[in-house]
N, C-alpha and C positions, 0 to 999 in steps of 0.2 A: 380659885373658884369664883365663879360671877357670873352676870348674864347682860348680854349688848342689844340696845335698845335698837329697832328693827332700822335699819338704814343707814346703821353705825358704819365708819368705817373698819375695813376687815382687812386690806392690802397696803403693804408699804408702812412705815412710822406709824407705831399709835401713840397714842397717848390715852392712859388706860384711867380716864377719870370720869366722874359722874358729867361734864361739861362736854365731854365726848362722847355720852350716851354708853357710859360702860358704869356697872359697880360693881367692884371686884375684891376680893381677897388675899393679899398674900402672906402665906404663915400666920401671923397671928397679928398683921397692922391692916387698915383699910387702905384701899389706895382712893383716897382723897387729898386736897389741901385743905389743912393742913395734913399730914397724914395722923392718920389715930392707932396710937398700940391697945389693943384687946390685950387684958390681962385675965390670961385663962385659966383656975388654977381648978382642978387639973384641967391636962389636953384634953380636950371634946374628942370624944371614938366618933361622932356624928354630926354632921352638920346637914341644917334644913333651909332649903330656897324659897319662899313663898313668894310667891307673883301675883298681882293683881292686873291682868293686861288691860282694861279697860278705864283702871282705876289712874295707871299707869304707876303703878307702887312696887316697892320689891323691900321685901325683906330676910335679913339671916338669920338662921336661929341656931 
C-alpha cells in the first residue's frame, strides 16, 4: 500500500523509497532506510492514507 509522488518514476527498476518519491507499505515494515518493522498487535482489518497534496505530507493510519 502507498502513494508515488507525481513524476515518480513508474517504468523499469524502482526503488520504492521515500528519496524516490514513493512511501510505501509492505506487510507490516515501511520501506524506508532504515527499514522500520510496525508492530501491530492485533492485525489492522483497515488502513487509512491521508494526503495533504499541497502541503506535500502523507500519512498512514
Amino acid at each position: 500500500l502507498g502513494v508515488m509522488r507525481e513524476g515518480a518514476r513508474r517504468r523499469g527498476p524502482l526503488s520504492l523509497t521515500p528519496k524516490e518519491g514513493v512511501w510505501a507499505l509492505e506487510a507490516f515494515h515501511s520501506l524506508t532506510s532504515p527499514r522500520a518493522n510496525l508492530r501491530l498487535q492485533p492485525p489492522p482489518r483497515r488502513l487509512r492514507v491521508c494526503l495533504d497534496y499541497e502541503g506535500r505530507r502523507g500519512a498512514f493510519f
